[in-house]
C-alpha positions in Angstrom: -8.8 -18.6 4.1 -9.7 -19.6 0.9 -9.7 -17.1 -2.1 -11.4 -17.2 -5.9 -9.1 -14.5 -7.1 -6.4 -13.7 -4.2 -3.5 -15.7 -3.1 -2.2 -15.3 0.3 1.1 -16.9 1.4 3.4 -16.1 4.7 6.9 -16.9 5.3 8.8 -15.8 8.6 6.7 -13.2 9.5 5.8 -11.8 6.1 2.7 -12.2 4.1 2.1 -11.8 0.4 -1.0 -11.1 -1.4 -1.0 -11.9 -4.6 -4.5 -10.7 -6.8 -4.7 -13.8 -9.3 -6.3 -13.1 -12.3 -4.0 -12.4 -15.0 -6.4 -13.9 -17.6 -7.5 -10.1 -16.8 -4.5 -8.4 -16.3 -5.3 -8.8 -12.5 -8.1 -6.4 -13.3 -10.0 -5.5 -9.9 -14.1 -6.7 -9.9 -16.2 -6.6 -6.9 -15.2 -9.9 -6.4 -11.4 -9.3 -5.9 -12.6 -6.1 -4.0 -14.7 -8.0 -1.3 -12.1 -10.5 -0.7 -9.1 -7.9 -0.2 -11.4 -6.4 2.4 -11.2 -10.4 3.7 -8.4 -10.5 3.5 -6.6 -7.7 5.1 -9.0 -7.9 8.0 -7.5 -11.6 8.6 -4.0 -9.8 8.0 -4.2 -7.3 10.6 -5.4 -9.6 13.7 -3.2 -12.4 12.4 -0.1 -12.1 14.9 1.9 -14.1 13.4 2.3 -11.8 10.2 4.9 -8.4 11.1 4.3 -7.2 7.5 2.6 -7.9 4.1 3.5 -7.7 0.2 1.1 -7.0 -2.6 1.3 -8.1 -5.7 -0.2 -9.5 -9.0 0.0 -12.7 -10.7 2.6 -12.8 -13.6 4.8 -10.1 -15.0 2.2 -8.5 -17.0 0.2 -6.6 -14.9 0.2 -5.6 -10.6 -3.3 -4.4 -11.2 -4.4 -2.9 -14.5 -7.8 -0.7 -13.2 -10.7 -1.9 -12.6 -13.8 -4.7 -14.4 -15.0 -2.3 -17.1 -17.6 -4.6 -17.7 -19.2 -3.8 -14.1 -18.3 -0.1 -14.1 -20.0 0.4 -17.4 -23.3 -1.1 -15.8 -23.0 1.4 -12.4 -25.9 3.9 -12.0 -24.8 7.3 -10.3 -26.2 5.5 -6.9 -24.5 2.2 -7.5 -21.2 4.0 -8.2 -21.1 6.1 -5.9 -21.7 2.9 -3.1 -18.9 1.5 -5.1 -16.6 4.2 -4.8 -17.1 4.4 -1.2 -17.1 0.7 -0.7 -13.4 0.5 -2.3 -12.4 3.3 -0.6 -13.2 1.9 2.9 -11.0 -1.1 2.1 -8.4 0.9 0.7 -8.6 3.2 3.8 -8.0 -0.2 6.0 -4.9 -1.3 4.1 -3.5 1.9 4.8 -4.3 2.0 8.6 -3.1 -1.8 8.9 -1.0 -0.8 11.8 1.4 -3.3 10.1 3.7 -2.6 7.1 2.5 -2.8 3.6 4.4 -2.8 0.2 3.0 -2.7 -3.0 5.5 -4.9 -5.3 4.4 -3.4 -8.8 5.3 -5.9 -11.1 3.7 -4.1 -14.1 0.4 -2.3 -15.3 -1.0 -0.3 -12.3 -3.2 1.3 -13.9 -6.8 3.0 -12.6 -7.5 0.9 -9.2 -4.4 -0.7 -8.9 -2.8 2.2 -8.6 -5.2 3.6 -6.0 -4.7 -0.2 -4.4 -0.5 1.0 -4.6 -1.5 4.2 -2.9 -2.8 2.8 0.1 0.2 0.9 1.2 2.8 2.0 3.0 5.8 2.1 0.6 5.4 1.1 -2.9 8.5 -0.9 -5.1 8.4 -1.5 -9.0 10.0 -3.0 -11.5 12.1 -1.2 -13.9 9.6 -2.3 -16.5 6.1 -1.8 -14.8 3.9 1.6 -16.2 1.5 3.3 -13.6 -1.1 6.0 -14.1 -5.1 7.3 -13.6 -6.5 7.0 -16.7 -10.2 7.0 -15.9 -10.4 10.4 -17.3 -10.4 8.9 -21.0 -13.3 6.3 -19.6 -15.5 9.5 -18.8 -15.0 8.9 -15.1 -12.3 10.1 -12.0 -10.3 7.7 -9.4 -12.7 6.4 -7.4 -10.5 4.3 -4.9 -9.1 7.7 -3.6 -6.5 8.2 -6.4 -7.4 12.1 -6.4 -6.6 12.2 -2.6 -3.4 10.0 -1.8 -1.6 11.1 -5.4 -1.8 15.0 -4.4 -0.9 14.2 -0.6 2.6 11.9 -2.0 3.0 14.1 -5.3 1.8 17.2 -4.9 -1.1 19.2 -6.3 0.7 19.9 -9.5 2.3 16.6 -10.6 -1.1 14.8 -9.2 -3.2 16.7 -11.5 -0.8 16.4 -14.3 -1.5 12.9 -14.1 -5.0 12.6 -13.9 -6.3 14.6 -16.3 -3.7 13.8 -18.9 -4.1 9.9 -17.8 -0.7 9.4 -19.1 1.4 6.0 -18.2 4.5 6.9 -17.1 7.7 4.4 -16.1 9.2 3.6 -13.0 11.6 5.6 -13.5 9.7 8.9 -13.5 7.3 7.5 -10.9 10.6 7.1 -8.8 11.3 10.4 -9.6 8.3 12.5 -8.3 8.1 9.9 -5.0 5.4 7.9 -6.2 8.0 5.1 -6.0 10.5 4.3 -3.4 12.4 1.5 -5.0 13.1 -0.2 -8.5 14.4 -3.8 -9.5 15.0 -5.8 -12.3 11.6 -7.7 -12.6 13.1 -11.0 -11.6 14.7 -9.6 -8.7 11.4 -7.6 -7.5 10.2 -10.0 -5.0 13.4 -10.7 -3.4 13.7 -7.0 -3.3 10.0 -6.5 -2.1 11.0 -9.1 0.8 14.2 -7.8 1.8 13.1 -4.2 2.3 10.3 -5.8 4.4 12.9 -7.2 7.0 14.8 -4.5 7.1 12.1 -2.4 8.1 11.2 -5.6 10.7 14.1 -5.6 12.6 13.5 -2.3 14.1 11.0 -2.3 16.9 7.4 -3.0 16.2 5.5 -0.7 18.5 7.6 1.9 17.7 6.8 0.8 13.6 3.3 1.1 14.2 3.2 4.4 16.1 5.4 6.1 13.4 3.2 5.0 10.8 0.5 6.5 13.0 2.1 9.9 13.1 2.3 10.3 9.7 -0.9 8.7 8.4 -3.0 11.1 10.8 -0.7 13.7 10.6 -1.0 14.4 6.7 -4.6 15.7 7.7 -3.7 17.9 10.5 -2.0 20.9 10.5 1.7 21.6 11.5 0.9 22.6 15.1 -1.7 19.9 15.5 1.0 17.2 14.2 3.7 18.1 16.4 1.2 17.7 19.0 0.6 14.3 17.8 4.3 13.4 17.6 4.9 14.9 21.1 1.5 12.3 22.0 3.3 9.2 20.5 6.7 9.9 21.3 5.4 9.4 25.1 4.1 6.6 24.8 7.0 4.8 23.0 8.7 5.7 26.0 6.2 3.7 28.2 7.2 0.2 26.2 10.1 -2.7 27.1 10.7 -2.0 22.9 11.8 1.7 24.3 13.8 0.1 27.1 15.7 -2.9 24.8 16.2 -0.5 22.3 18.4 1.8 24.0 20.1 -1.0 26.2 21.2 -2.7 23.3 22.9 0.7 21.7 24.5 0.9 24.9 26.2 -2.3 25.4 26.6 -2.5 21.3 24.5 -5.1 20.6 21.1 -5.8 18.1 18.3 -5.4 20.3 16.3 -8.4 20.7 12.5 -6.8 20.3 9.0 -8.6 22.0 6.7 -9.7 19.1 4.1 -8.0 19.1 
């Protein structure tokens, strides 16, 4: 497919989006938006692709919020379209059924911090600065910041954040789980890859279903998850993945999984 402000790329398995415009600090317009929704949708049917990367062009900025330009023109119907528009593709990356990492190579600020959110793990470099600033714009998150922060965070640390809008490093994001991982910047993609196949050479059903439990889970309550484990667990145990799995711990080998 081809993109005015993504770049997509795939090797072995793994694809990366990359939003390309760092004229604009990779800054997320309606374009950008639309075409992430494109994007992803091509992502998730795509069998060839196990898991996907996102990132932004340069070392500047992953994504630094969203076009101020448009949001300063939004009336209260408009926005609130937008904010449900952005939040349905958000809400699609995070129910990929595939693996997603968010490489933060540096501002992810407003949106693309929200866009960080909805992946599945999220990796930085030790230089890149994240936070919700839309406070100090007269707005709130939009993209479902005030939702997926508090369910990662916590209440406390979530609202800390939003109404202060402070930046704050990788190294305190790491801190308070709002990062799993930190590189050098140079090494960030590498890293961003390598945790990608590790997570790949377990089995994929059983990838997707786990994701499932906990994705649906975070909205139900304890007894109700369980329940939903207890669902899942069954049917792993219906799949050949199930079966090579445990044959391969038994005779101490790797297990050779069906792509799926």
């Amino acid at each position: 497919m081809d993109f005015q402000y993504l770049l997509v790329t795939e090797k072995e398995g793994v694809a990366t989006v990359t939003v390309n415009r760092p004229d604009k600090l990779n800054a997320l317009n309606a374009g950008t938006v639309a075409e992430l929704a494109a994007a992803f949708a091509d992502l998730k049917v795509r069998a060839t692709v196990k898991a996907v990367i996102v990132t932004g062009a340069g070392e500047k900025a992953f994504v630094a919020g969203a076009d101020i330009a448009e949001l300063s023109q939004e009336s209260p119907l408009s926005a609130r379209l937008t904010a449900a528009r952005g939040q349905a593709i958000f809400a699609g990356i995070e129910s990929l059924g595939k693996p997603v990492i968010a490489a933060i190579n540096g501002y992810a600020l407003g949106g693309g911090l929200e866009l960080a959110l909805a992946c599945t793990l999220r990796v930085a470099a030790d230089s890149a600065k994240l936070g919700l600033p839309e406070v100090g714009l007269g707005i709130i998150p939009g993209y479902g910041g005030t939702q997926r922060l508090a369910r990662l965070v916590g209440k406390g640390r979530a609202l800390e954040l939003i109404l202060t809008g402070e930046r704050i490093d990788a190294a305190k994001a790491q801190a308070m789980g709002l990062v799993n991982r930190i590189f050098p910047q140079a090494e960030l993609p590498a890293g961003a890859e390598a945790l990608a196949r590790q997570i790949l050479a377990n089995g994929p059903i059983a990838l997707r279903l786990a994701m499932e439990a906990v994705n649906r889970g975070s909205d139900l309550t304890l007894a109700e998850g369980l329940n939903l484990e207890a669902n899942l667990f069954g049917l792993c145990a219906t799949t050949d993945d199930m079966r090579e799995g445990m044959t391969a711990f038994l005779e101490k080998r790797k297990p050779k999984f069906l792509a799926q």
